[in-house]
N, C-alpha and C positions, 0 to 999 in steps of 0.2 A: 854201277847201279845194281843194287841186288834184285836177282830173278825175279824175286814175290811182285816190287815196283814193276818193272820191266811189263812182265805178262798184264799188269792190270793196266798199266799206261795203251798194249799192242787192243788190250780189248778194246780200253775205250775209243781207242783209234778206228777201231773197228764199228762200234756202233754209229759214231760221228761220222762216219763214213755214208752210212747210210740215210744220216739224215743233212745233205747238204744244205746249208741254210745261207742265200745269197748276201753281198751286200745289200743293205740298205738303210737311210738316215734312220738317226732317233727320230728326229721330228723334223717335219718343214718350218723355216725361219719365217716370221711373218712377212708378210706381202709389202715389198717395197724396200725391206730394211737388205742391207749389202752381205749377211752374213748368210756364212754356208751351213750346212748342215752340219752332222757330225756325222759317219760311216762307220759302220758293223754288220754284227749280225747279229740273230738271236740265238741262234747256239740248236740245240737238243728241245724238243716239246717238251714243256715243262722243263725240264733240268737246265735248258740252258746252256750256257759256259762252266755251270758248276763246279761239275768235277774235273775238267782240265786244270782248272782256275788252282781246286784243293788240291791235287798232286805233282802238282810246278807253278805255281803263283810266278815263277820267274820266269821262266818259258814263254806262260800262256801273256804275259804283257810285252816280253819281247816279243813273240811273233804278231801281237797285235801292232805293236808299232810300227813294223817293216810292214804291214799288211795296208794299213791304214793312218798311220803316222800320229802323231804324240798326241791327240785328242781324238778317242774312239770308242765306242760302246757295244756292250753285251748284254746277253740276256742272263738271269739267274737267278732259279724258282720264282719266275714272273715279275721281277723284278728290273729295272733297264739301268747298268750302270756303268759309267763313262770312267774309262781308264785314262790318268793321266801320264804321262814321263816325258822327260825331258824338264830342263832348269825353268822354262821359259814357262812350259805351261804348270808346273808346280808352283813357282812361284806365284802370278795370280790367282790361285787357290788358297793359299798360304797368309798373303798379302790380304786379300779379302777387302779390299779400299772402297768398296760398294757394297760390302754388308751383304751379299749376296750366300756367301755359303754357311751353314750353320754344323760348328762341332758337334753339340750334342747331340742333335738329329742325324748326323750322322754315323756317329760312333752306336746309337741306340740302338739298333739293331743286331749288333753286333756281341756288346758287351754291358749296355743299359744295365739289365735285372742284376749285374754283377756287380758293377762298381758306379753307379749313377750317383750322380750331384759330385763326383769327383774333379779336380779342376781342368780335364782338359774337356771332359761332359758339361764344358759351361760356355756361353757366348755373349760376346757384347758386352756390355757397361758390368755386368754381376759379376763376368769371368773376369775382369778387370780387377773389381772392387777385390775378388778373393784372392785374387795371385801377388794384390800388392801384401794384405796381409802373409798370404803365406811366404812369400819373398823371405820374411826377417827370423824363418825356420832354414833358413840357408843360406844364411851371411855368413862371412867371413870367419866370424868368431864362433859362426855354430857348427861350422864346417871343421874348425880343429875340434872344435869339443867331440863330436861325435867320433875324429878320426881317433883321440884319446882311447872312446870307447871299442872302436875296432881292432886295434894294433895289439893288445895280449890276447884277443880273441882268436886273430887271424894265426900269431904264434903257436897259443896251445893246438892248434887247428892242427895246421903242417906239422908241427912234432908229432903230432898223431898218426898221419895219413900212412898207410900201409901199404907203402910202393912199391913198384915191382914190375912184372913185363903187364902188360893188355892194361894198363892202372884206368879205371873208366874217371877219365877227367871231368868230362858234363855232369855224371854223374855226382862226382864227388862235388865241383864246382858248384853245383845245385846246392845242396847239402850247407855246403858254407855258406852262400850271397841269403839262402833263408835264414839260418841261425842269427848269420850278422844285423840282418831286417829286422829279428824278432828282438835282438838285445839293442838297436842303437836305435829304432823307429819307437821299441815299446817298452822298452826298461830291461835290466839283468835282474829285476827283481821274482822275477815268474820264479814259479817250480818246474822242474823236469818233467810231469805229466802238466802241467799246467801249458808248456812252449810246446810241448809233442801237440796237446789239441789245436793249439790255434795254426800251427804250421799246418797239421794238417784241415784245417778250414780254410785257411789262405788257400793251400795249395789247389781246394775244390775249386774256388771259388774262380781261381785265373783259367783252369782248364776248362771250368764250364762254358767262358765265351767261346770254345774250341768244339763244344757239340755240332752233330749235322742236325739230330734231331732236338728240335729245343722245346720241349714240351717238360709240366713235373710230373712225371712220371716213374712211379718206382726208384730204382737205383743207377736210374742211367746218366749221364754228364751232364747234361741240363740239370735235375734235380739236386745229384751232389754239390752244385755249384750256389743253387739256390739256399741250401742247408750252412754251406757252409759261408756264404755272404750272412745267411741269422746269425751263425754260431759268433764273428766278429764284429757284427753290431750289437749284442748282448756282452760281448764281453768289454768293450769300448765303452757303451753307455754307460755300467758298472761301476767304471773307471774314472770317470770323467770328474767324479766332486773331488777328490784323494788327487788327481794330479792338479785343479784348479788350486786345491788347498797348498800343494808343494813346489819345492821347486826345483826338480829335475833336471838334466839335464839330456835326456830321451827324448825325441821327435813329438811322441806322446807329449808327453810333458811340457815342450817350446808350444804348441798350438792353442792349449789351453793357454797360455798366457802371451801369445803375439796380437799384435795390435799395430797397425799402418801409422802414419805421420800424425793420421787427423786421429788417431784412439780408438779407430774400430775394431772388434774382437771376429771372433767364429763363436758361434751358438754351438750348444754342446752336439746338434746334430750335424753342424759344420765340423768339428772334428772327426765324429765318427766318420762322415766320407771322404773327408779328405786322408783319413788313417788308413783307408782299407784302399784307396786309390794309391797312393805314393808307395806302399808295404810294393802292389801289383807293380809298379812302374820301374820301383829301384833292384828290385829282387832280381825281375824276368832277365830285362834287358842288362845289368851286371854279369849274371851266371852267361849268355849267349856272348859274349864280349871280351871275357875273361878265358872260357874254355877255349875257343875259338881261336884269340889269338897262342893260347898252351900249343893250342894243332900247328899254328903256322909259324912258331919258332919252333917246332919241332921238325917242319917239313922243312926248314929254312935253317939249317945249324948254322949258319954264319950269321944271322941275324941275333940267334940266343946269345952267340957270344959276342956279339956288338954290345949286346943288353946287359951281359954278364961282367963284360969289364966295366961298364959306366957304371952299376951296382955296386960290385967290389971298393972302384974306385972315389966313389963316395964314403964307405969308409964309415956306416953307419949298417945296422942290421933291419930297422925302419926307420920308415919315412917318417918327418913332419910334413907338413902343407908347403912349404917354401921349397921343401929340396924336391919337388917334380920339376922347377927348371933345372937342375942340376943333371937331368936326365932326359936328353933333348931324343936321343935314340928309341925310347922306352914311349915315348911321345909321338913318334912319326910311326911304329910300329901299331902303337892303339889305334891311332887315325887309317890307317890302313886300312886294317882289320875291322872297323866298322865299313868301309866304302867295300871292300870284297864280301860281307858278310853282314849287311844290316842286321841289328837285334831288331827292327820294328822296321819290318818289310815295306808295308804298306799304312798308309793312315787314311782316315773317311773324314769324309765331309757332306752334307745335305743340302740341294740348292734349294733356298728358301723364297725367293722369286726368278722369275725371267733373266736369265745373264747371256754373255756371251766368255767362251775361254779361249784366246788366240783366233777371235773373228769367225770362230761357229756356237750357234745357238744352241745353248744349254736351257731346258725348259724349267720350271721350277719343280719340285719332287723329285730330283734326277740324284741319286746316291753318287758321289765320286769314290773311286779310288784312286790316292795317290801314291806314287810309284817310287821315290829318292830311291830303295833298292835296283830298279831296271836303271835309275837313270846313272845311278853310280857306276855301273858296269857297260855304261854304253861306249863305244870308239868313238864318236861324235864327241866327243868329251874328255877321254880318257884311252892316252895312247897303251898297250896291251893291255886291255883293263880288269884280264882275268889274274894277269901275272900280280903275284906278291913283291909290289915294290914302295917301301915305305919312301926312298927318298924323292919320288913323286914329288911330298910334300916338303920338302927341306927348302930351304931360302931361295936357294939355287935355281928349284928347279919351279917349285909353288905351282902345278900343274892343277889346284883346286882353283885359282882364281880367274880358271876361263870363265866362270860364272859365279856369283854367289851364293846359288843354291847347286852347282857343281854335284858339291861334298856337303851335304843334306842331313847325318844319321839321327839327329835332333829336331830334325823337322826347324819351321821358319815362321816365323811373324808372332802375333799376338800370342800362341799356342808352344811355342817354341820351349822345349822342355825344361821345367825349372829346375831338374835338379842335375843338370848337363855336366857342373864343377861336383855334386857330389860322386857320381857315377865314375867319372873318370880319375878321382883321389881314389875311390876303393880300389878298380881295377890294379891299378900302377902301384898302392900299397900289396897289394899282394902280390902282384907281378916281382916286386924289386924282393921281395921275400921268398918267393920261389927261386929266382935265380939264382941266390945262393946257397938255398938247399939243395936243389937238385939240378941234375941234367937229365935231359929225357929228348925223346926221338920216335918220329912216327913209322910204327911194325914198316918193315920190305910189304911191298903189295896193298897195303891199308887203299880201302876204298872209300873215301869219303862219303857216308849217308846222311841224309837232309831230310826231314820230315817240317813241316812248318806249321808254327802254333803265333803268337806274336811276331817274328821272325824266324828265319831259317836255324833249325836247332839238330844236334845231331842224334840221328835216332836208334844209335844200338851204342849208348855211355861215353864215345869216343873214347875208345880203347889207347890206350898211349906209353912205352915203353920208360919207365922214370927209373933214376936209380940215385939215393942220395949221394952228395958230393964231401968226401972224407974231408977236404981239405977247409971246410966251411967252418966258421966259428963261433956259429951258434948254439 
């Protein structure tokens, strides 16, 4: 952990210290009914849990767990909210069979002014109505089209990359999962200053849900975000008669003309949110999934070359969409690498009446957080669960099926990520491409840094020692 962490973690430990804050329920369950309370604390006057919560989101849920067990609450900037973990109690959050918890109200807070009327900002019958439409932007057939689009993209990319010792892989991985967002979500038709602006308006737009302070004010992360959420509804709207009129084959372009069984469309202001949500969704959690797992074949050299022969021995330089079962190792290694490292930590939810979660009473207006990152790495679940072992998941061994929400990194039920198969085609198209350009290895002494923004992301480029491989025949 680097000092700068370290010292700001001993302080805060230090102020928390002073302000001990007992257990006590969220609320008393009404009189008569069998359910118990829920158990926490409030944390800091005023702050709360806040900043533990921001500087180990992982920590501050496991020790909430062990403190109080898998349904528990805190306080933060006045706020009361019930941490979930474990399969059992994510699941009936997830599940939602009684209409009780509300996505968009929950995620609103959070990320609303950014990417609102987006599809997982929807609940009930609408959120339904929109996801069957957009379903038919990630069928089968639209899934090679776009892989078509990615595949000389991804090439010229890596023939690029200027490898060498400390190569910042996050960084770089960054760099590509945008470009590829901006050419397969939005057309290759952009110009160079045209793809620089709106990248960087995306790029405002995802970190502003990342501000402490969220005010629009001046130049600060809230504001940028705000700016840059205008800047991609201006340029969407713009758009919207030229791609209704064509027929592309860009993400852009499929939404303007998808339409459900029964012949329902998306209005043109349906597109524009659903353009600027998906752009956030597929970008973020790719680039965190992709880098991540570069770290853990590189910390794991016997796995790169588990990976490197099944590549090789396919006997193809990329992928189509069918040759990822061909590559069953490349597969248990992604799966992994999401369960040690969620790209989307945590997910919210709003309870919108009276519930109960595993027999304590949840009152209505209670914010959840739920946990698949703590519960992915719990021993209850998961024998050594910090160690990197993809065969976990192999036939053999199928250590996710203690539970169904186990192995979570896509979240579950009505909400459950749509674009789950496109996410994981990109990942593994470049992965099988990387293998056999390069070998690489994580520096002697590398100390893994985590900062977290949607997920745990690594906060000094993840430096990573690459070197191309002569013997490649690309």
């Amino acid at each position: 952990m680097p000092t700068a962490t370290k010292r700001f973690q001993q302080a805060l430990a230090s102020v928390a210290a002073r302000y001990p804050s007992p257990p006590r329920p969220l609320a008393e369950p009404p009189a008569g009914s069998d359910l118990k309370p829920v158990m926490g604390d409030a944390g800091m006057p005023l702050l709360g849990n806040t900043l533990e919560a921001l500087v180990d989101p992982l920590k501050s849920a496991m020790e909430r767990y062990e403190k109080y067990g898998p349904v528990s609450w805190s306080g933060s900037l006045n706020m009361n909210i019930v941490t979930l973990v474990g399969p059992d109690a994510i699941q009936q959050a997830w599940m939602n069979r009684e209409k009780a918890f509300s996505s968009e109200q929950g995620w609103e807070p959070m990320i609303g002014p950014f990417f609102r009327r987006g599809i997982m900002l929807m609940d009930f019958e609408e959120h339904m109505h929109h996801r069957r439409i957009l379903q038919q932007a990630f069928s089968r057939q639209r899934l090679d089209g776009y892989l078509d689009i990615m595949t000389p993209h991804i090439e010229k990319t890596l023939s690029n990359w200027d490898v060498g010792p400390g190569f910042p892989m996050y960084t770089r991985t960054k760099e590509l999962t945008l470009s590829l967002a901006t050419e397969v979500f939005v057309g290759a038709s952009l110009g160079e200053a045209e793809n620089h602006r709106l990248e960087t308006a995306f790029e405002a737009a995802v970190r502003g849900g990342q501000a402490i302070i969220r005010t629009d004010v001046g130049n600060w992360t809230w504001a940028r975000g705000l700016r840059g959420r205008e800047t991609l509804q201006e340029y969407f709207r713009s758009e919207i008669a030229a791609r209704r009129a064509g027929d592309g084959d860009d993400l852009f372009s499929v939404l303007c003309h998808s339409e459900d069984d029964e012949g329902n469309t998306f209005s043109d202001e349906d597109v524009v949110n659903h353009m600027i949500f998906v752009m956030m969704a597929a970008h973020d959690t790719s680039t965190i999934a992709l880098s991540m797992m570069t770290y853990f074949l590189g910390k794991y050299p016997e796995w790169q070359e588990r990976l490197r022969a099944e590549s090789l021995a396919l006997g193809k330089e990329t992928l189509d969409y069918d040759d990822q079962d061909a590559l069953p190792s490349l597969d248990l290694a992604f799966k992994e690498t999401l369960r040690i490292n969620a790209p989307v930590g945590m997910l919210f939810r709003q309870t919108i009446a009276d519930t109960d979660i595993l027999g304590h009473y949840v009152p209505a207006g209670t914010l959840l957080a739920i946990h698949p990152w703590a519960t992915m790495l719990r021993e209850e679940w998961w024998p050594r669960p910090t160690h990197f072992d993809p065969d976990r998941f192999s036939a053999e061994r199928r250590e996710d099926k203690v539970h169904r929400f186990a192995w979570a990194p896509f979240g579950g039920g009505a909400h459950k990520c749509i674009g789950l198969y496109f996410g994981g085609m990109e990942v593994k198209s470049i992965m099988h491409q990387m293998l056999q350009r390069f070998e690489w290895s994580v520096p002697e002494g590398y100390q893994l840094d985590l900062t977290y923004g949607t997920g745990p992301t690594p906060a000094d480029g993840l430096p990573i020692d690459f070197r191309r491989r002569v013997t490649v025949g690309v």
